[in-house]
C-alpha positions in Angstrom: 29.3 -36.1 7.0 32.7 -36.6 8.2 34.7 -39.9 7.6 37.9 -40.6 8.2 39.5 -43.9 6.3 42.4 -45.1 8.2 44.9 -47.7 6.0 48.6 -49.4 6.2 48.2 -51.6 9.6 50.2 -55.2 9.5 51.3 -57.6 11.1 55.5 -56.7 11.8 58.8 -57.6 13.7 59.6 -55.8 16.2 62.7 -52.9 14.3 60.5 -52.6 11.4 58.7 -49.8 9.9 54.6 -49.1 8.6 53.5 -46.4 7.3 50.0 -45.4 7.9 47.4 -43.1 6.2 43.8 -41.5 7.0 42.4 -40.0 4.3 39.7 -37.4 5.7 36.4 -36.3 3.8 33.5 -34.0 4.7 35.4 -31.0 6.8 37.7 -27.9 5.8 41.0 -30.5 6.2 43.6 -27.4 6.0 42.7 -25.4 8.7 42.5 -28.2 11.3 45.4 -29.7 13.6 45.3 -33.6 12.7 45.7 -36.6 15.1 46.8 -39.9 15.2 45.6 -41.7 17.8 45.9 -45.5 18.9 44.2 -48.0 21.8 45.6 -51.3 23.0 43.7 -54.2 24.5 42.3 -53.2 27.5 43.9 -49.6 27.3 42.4 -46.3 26.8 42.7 -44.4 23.4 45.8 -42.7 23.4 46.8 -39.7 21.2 50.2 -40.3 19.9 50.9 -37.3 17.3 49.9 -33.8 16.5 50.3 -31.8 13.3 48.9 -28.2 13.4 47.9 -26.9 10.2 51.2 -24.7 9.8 52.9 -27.8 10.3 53.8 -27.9 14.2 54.6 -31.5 15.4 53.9 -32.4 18.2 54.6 -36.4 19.7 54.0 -38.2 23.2 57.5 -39.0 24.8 57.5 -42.8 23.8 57.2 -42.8 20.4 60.1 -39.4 19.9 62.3 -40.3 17.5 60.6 -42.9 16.2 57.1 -41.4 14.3 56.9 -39.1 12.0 53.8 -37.3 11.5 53.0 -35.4 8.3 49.9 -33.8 6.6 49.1 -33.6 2.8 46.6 -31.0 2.6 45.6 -31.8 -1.1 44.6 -34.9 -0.5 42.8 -34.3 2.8 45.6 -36.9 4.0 47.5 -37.4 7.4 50.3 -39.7 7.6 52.4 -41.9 10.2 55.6 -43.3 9.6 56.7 -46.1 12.7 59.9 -47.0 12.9 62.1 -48.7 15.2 58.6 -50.5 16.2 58.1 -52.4 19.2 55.7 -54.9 20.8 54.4 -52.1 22.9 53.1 -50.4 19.6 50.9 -53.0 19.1 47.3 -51.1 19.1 44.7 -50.3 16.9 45.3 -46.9 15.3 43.2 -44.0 14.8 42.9 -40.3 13.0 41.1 -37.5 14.2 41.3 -33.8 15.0 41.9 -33.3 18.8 39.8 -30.9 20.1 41.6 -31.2 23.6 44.0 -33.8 24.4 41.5 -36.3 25.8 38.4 -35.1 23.3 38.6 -35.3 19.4 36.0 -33.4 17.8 34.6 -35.9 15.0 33.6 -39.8 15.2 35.3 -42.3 14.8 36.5 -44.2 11.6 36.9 -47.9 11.9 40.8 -47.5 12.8 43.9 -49.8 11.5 45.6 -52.7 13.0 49.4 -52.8 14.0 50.8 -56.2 15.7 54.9 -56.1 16.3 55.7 -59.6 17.1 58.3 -62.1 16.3 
């Protein structure tokens, strides 16, 4: 059965920095490209990042600069890192691994919350 634990969301001011985790269990982890995904209120689910499994980033244009995805493979484990965050941010946020770039092949785990307000 595959799960995928999501962790790190807070509450933060805008310019500040989270670091988010998913920690993935019941697939081969390695050999999959990893996603982080997120979905405002009232917004479709977006996918934000893309790590291939040799390590090929990939980011949508309004968060360049200013995520960093990364993959630890022993530990099943994708990561974010948000800086420079900004009320527009503000969405519930999501691993998976994309099948296409509207269709991620596994369900969905019960996501993490990031708010950037003052």
């Amino acid at each position: 059965q595959v799960q995928f634990v999501e962790s790190g969301g807070d509450l933060v001011q805008p310019g500040g920095s989270l670091r988010l985790s998913c920690a993935a269990s019941g697939f081969i982890f390695s050999i999959y490209a990893m996603g982080w995904y997120r979905q405002a209120p009232g917004k479709q689910r977006e996918l934000v990042a893309t790590i291939t499994s040799s390590g090929i980033l990939n980011y949508i244009d309004s968060v360049k600069g200013r995520f960093t995805i990364s993959r630890d493979n022993a530990k099943n484990t994708v990561y974010l890192q948000m800086t420079s965050l900004k009320p527009e941010d503000t969405a519930v946020y999501y691993c998976n691994a994309p099948k296409t770039l509207e269709v991620a092949l596994y369900s969905w785990g019960q996501g993490t919350q990031v708010t950037v307000s003052s």
